[in-house]
N, CA, C and O atoms as a CHARMM CRD file, in Angstrom:
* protein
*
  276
    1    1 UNK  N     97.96800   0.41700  98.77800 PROA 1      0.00000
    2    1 UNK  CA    96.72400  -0.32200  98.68200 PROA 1      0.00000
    3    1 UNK  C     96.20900  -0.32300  97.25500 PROA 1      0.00000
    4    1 UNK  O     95.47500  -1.23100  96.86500 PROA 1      0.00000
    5    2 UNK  N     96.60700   0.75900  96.40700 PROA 2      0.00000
    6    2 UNK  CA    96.41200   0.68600  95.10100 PROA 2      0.00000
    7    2 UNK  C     96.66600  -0.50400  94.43400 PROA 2      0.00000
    8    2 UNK  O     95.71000  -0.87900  93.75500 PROA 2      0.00000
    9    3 UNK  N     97.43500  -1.06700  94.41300 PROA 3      0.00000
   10    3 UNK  CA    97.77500  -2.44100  93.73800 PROA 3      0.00000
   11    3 UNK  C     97.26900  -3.77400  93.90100 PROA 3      0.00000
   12    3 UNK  O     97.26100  -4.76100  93.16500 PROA 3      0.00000
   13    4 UNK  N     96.83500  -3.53500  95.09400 PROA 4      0.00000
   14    4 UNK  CA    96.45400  -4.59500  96.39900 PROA 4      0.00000
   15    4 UNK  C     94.83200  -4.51000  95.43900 PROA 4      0.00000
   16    4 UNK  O     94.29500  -5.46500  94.87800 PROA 4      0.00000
   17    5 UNK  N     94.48400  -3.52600  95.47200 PROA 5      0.00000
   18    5 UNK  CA    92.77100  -3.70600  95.19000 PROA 5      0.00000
   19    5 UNK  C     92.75100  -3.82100  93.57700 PROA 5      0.00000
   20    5 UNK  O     91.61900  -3.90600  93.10200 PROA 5      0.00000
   21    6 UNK  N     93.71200  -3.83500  92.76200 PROA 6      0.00000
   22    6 UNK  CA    93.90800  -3.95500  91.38300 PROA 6      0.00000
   23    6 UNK  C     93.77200  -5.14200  91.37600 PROA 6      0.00000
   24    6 UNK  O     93.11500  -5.37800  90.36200 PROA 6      0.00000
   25    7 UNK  N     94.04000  -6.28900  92.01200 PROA 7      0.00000
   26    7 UNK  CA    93.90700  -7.99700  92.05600 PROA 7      0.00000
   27    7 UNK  C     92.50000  -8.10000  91.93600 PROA 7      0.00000
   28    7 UNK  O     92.14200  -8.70300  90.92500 PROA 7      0.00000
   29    8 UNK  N     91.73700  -7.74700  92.56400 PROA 8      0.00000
   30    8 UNK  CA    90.29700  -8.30900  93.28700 PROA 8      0.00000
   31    8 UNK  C     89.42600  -7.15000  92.69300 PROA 8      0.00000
   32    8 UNK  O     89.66700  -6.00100  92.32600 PROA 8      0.00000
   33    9 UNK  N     88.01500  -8.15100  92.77300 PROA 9      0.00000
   34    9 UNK  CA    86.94300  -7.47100  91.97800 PROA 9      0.00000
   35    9 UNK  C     86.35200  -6.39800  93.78900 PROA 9      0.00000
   36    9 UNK  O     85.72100  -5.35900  93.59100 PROA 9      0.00000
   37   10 UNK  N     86.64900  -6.81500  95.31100 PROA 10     0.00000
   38   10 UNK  CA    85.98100  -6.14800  96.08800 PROA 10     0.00000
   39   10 UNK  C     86.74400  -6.53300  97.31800 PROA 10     0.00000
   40   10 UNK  O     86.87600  -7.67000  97.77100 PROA 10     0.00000
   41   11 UNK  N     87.18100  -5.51800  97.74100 PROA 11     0.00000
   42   11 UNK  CA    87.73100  -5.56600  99.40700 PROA 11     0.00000
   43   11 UNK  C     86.52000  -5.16900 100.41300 PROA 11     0.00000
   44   11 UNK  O     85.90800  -4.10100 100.42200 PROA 11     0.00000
   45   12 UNK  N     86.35900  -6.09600 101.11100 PROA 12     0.00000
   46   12 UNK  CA    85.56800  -6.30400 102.46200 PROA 12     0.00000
   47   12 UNK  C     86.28100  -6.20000 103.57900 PROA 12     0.00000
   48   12 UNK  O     87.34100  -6.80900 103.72900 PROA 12     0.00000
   49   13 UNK  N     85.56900  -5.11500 104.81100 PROA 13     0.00000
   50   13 UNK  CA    86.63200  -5.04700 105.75800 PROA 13     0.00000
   51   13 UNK  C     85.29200  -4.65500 107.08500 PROA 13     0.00000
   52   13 UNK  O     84.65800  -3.65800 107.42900 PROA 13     0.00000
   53   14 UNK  N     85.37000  -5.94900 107.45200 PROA 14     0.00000
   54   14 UNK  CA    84.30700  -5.95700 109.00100 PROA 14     0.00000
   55   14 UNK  C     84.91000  -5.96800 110.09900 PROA 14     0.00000
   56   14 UNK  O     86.09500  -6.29300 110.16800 PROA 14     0.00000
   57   15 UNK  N     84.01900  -5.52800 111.40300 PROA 15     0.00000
   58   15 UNK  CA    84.31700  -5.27900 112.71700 PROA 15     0.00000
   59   15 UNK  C     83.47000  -6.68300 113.38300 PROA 15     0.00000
   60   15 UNK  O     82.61800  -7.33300 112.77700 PROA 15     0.00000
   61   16 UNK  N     83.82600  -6.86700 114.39900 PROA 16     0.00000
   62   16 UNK  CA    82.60100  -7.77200 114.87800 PROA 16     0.00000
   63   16 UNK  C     82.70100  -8.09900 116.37800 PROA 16     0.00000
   64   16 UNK  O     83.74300  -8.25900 117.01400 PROA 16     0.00000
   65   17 UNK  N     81.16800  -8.18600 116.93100 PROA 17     0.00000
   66   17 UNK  CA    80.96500  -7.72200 118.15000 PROA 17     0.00000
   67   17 UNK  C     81.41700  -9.40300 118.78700 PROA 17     0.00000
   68   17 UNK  O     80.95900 -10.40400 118.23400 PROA 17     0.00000
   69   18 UNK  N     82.33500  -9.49900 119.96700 PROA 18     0.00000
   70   18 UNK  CA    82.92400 -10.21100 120.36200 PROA 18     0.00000
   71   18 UNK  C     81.31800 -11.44600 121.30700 PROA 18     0.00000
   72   18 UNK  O     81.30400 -12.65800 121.51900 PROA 18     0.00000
   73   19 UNK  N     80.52200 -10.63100 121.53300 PROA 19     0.00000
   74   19 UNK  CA    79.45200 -11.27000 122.29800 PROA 19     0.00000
   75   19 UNK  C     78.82600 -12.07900 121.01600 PROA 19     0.00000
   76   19 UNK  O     79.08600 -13.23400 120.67700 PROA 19     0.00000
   77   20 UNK  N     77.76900 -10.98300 120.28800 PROA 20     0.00000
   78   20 UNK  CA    76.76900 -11.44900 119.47100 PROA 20     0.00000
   79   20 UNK  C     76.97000 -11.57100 118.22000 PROA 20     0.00000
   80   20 UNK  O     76.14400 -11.86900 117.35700 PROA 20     0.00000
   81   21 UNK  N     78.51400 -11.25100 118.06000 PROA 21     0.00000
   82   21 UNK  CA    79.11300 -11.76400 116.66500 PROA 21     0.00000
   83   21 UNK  C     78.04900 -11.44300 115.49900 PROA 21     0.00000
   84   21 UNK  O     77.71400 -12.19100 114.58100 PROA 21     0.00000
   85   22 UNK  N     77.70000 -10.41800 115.71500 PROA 22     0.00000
   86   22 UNK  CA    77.17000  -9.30700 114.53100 PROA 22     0.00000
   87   22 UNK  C     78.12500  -8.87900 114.58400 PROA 22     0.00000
   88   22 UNK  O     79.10000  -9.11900 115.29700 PROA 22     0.00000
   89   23 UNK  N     77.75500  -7.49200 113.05200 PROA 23     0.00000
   90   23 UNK  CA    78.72300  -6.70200 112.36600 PROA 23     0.00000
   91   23 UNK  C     78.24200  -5.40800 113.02900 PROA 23     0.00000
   92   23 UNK  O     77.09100  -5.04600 113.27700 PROA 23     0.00000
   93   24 UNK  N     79.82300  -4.59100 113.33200 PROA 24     0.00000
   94   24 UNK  CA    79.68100  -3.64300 113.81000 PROA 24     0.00000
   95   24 UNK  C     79.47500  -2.31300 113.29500 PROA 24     0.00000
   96   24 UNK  O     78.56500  -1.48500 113.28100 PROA 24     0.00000
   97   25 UNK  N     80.83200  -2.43300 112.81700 PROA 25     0.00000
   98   25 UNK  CA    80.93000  -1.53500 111.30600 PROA 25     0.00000
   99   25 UNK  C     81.67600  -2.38200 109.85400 PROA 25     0.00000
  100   25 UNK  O     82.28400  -3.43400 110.04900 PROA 25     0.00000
  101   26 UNK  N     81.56100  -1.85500 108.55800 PROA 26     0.00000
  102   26 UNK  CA    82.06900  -2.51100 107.81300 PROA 26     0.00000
  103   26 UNK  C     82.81200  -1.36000 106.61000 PROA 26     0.00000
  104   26 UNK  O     82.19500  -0.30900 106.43700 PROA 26     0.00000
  105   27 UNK  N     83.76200  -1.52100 106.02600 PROA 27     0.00000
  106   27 UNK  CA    84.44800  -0.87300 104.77500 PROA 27     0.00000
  107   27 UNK  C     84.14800  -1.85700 103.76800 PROA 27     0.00000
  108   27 UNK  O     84.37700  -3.05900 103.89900 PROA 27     0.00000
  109   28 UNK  N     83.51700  -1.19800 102.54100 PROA 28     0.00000
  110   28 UNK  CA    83.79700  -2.14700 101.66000 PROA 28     0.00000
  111   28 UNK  C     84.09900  -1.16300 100.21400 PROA 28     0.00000
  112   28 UNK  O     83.66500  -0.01700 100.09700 PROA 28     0.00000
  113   29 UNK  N     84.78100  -1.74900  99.35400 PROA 29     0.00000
  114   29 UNK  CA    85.28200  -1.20800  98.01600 PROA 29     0.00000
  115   29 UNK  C     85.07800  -2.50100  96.81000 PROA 29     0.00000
  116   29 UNK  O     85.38500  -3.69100  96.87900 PROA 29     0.00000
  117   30 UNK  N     84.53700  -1.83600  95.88900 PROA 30     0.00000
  118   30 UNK  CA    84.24300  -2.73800  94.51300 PROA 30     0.00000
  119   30 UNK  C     82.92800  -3.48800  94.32700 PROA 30     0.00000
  120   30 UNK  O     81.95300  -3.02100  94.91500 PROA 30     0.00000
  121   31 UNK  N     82.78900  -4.42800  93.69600 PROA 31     0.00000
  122   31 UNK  CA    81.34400  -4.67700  93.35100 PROA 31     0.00000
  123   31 UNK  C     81.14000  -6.05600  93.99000 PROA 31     0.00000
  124   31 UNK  O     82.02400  -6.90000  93.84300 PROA 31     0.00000
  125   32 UNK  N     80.24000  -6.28800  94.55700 PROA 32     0.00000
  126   32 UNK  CA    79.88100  -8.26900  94.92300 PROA 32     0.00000
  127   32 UNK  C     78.40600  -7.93400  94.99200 PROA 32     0.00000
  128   32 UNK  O     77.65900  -6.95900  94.90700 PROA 32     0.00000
  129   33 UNK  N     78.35800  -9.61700  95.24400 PROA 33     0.00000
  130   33 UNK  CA    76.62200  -9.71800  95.42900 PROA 33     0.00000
  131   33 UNK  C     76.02600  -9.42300  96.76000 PROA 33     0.00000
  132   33 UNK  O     76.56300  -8.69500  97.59600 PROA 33     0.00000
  133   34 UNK  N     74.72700 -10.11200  96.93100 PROA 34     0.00000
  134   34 UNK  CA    74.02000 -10.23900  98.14100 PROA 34     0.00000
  135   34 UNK  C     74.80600 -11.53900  98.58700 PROA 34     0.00000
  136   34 UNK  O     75.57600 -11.55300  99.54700 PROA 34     0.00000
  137   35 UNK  N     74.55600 -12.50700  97.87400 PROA 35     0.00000
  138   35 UNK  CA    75.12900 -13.65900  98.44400 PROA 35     0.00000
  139   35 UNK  C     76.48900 -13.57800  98.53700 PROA 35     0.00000
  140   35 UNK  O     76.77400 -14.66000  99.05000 PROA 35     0.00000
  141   36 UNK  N     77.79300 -12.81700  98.32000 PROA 36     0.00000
  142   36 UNK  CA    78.68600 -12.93800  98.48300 PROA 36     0.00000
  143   36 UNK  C     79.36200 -12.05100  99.84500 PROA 36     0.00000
  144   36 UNK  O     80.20400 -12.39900 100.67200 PROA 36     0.00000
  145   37 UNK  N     78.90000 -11.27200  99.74500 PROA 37     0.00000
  146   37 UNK  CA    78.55200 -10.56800 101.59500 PROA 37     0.00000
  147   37 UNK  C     77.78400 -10.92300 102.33100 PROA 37     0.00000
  148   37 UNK  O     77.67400 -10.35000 103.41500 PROA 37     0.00000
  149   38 UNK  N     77.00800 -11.96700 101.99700 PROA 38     0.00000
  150   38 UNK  CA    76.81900 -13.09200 103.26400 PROA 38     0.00000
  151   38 UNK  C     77.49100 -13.87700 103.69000 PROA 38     0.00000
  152   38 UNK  O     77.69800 -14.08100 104.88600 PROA 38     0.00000
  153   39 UNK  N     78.19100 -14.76300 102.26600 PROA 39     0.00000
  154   39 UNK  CA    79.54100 -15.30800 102.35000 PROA 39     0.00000
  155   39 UNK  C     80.85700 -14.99900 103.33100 PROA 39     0.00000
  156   39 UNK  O     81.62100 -15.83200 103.81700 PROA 39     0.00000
  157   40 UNK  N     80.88500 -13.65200 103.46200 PROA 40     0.00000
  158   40 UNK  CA    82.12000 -12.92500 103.72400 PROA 40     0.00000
  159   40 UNK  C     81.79700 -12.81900 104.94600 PROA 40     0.00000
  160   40 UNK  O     82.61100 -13.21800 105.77900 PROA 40     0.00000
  161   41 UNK  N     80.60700 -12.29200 105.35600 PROA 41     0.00000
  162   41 UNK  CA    80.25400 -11.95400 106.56300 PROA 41     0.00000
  163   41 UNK  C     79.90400 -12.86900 107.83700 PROA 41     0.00000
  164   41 UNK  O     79.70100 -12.46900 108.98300 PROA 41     0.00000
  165   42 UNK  N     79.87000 -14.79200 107.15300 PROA 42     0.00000
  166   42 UNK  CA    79.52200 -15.49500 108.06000 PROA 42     0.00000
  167   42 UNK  C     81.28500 -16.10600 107.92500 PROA 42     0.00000
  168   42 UNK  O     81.72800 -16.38300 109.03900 PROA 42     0.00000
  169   43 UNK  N     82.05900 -16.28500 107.04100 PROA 43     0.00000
  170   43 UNK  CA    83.08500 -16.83900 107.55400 PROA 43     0.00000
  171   43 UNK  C     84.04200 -15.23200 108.25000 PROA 43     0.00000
  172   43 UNK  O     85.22100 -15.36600 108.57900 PROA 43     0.00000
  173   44 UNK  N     83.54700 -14.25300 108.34300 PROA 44     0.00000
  174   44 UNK  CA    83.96200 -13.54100 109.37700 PROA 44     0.00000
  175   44 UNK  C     83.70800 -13.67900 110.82900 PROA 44     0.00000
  176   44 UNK  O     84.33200 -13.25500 111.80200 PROA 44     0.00000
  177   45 UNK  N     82.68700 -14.34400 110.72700 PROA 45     0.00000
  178   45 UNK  CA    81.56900 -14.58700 111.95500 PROA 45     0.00000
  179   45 UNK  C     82.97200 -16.00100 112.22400 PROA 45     0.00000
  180   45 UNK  O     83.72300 -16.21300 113.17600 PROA 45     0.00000
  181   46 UNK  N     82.89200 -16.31700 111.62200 PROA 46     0.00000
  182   46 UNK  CA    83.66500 -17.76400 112.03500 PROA 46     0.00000
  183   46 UNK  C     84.80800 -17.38700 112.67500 PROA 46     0.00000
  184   46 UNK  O     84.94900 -17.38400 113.89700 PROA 46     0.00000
  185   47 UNK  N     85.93900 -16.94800 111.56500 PROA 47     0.00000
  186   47 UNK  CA    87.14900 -16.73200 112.33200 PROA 47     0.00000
  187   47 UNK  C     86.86900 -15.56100 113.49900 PROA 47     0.00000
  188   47 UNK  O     87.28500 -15.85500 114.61900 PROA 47     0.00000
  189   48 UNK  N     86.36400 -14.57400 113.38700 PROA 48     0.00000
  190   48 UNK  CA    86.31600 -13.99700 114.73000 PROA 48     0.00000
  191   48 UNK  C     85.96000 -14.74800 116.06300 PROA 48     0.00000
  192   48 UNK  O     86.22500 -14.35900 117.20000 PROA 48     0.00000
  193   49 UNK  N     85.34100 -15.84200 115.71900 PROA 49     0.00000
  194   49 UNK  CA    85.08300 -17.15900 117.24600 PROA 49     0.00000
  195   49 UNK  C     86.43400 -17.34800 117.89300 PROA 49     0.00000
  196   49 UNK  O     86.81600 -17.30200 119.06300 PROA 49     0.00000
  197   50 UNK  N     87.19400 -17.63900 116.41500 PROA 50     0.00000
  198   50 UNK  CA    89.06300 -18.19400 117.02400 PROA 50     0.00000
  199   50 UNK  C     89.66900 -16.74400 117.71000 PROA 50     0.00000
  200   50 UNK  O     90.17400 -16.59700 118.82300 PROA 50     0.00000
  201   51 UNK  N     89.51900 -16.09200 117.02100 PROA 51     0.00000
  202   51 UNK  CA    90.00200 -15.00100 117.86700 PROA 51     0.00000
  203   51 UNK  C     89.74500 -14.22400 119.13900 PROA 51     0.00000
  204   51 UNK  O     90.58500 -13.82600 119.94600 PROA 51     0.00000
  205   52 UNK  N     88.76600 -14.11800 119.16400 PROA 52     0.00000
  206   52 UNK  CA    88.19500 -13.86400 120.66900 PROA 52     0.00000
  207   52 UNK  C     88.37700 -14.81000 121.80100 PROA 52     0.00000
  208   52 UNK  O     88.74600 -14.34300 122.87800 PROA 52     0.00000
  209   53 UNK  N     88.05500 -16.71900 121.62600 PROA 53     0.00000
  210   53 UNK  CA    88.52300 -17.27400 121.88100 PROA 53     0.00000
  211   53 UNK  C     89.96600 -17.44000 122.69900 PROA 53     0.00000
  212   53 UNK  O     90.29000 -17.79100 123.83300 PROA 53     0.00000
  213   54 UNK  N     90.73400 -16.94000 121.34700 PROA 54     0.00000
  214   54 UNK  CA    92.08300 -17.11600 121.80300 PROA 54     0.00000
  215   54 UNK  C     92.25400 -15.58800 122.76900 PROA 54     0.00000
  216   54 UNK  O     93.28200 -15.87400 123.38300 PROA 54     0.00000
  217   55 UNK  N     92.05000 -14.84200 123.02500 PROA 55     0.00000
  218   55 UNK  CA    91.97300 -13.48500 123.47200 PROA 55     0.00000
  219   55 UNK  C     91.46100 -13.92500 125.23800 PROA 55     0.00000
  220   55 UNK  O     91.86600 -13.52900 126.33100 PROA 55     0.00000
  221   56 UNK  N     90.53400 -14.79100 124.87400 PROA 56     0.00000
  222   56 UNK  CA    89.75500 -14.88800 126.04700 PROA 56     0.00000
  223   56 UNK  C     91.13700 -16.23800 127.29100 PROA 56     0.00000
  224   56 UNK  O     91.58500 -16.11600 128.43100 PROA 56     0.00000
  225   57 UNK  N     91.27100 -17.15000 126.38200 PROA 57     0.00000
  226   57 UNK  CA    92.29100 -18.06100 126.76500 PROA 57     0.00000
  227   57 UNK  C     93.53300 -16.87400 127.42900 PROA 57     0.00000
  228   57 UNK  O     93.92500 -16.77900 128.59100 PROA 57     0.00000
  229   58 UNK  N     93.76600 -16.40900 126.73000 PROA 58     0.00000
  230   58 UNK  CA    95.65500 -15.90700 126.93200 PROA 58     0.00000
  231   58 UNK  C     95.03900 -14.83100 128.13600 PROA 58     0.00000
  232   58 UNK  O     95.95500 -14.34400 128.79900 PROA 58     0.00000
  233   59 UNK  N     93.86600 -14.43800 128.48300 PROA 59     0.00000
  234   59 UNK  CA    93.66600 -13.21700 129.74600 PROA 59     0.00000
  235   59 UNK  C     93.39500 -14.33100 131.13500 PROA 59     0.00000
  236   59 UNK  O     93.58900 -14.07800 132.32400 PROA 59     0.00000
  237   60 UNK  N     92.90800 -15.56800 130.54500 PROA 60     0.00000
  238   60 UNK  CA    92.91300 -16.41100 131.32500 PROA 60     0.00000
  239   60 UNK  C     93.73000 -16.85800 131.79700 PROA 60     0.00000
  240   60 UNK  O     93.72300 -17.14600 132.99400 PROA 60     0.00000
  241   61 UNK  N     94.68200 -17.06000 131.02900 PROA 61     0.00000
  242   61 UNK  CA    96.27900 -18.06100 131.70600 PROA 61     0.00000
  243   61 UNK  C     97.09700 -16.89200 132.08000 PROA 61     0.00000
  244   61 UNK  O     97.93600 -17.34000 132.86200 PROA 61     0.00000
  245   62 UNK  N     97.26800 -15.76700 131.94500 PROA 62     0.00000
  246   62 UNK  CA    97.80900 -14.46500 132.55200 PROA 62     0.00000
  247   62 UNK  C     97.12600 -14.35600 134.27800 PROA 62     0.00000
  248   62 UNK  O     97.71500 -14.41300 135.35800 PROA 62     0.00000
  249   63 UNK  N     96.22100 -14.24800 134.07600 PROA 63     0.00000
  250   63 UNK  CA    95.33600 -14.15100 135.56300 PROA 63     0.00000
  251   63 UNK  C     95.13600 -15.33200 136.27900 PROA 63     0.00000
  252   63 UNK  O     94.40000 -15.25200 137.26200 PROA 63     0.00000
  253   64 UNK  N     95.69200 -16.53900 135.96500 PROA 64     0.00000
  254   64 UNK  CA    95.52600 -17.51500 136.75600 PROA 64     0.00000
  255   64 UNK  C     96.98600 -17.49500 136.92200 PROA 64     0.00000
  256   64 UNK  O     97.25000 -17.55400 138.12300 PROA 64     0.00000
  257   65 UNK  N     97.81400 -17.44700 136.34200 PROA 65     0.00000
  258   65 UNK  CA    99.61400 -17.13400 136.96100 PROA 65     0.00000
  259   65 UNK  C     99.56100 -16.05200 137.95700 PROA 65     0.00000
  260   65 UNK  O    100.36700 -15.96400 138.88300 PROA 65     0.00000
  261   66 UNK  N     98.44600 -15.10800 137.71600 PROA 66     0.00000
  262   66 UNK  CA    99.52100 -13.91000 138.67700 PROA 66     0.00000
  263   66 UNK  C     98.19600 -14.13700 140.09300 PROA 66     0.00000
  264   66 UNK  O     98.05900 -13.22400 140.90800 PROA 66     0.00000
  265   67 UNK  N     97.44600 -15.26200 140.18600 PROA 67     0.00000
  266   67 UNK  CA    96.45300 -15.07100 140.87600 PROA 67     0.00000
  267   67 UNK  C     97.50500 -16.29800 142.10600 PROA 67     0.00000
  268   67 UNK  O     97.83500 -16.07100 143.27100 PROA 67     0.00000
  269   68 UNK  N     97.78000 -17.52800 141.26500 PROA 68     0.00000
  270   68 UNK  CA    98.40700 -18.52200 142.05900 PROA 68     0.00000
  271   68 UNK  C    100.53300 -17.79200 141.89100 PROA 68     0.00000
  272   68 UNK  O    101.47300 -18.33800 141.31500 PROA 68     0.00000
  273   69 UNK  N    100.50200 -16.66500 142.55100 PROA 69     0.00000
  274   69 UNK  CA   102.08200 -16.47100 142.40800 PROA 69     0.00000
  275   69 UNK  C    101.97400 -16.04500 143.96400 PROA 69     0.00000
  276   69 UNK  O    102.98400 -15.71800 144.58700 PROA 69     0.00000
């Protein structure tokens, strides 16, 4: 990870609550702004939609196969 964080001025690393898509917990290393961990934190907000989403889909099509077998 040493090298990895030698690129970048700040590694951001959030959790996020699958309901209310707040932050749960967060890691962060290096320097940013206010506005740039808002930045980070709403297109986290974003892709975590696709993911849960897709989480929510694939328990769905699992349980509707083994419901109609």
């Amino acid at each position: 990870m040493g090298l990895y964080l030698q690129e970048y001025r700040a590694v951001l690393t959030f959790s996020m609550d699958s309901v209310d898509k707040k932050v749960l917990l967060s890691s962060t290393k290096g320097s940013y702004s206010v506005e740039e961990l808002q930045q980070c934190i709403a297109t986290c907000q974003k892709g975590s939609e696709k993911v849960f989403q897709f989480y929510r889909d694939s328990v769905r099509r699992k349980y509707s196969k083994l419901l109609n077998e």
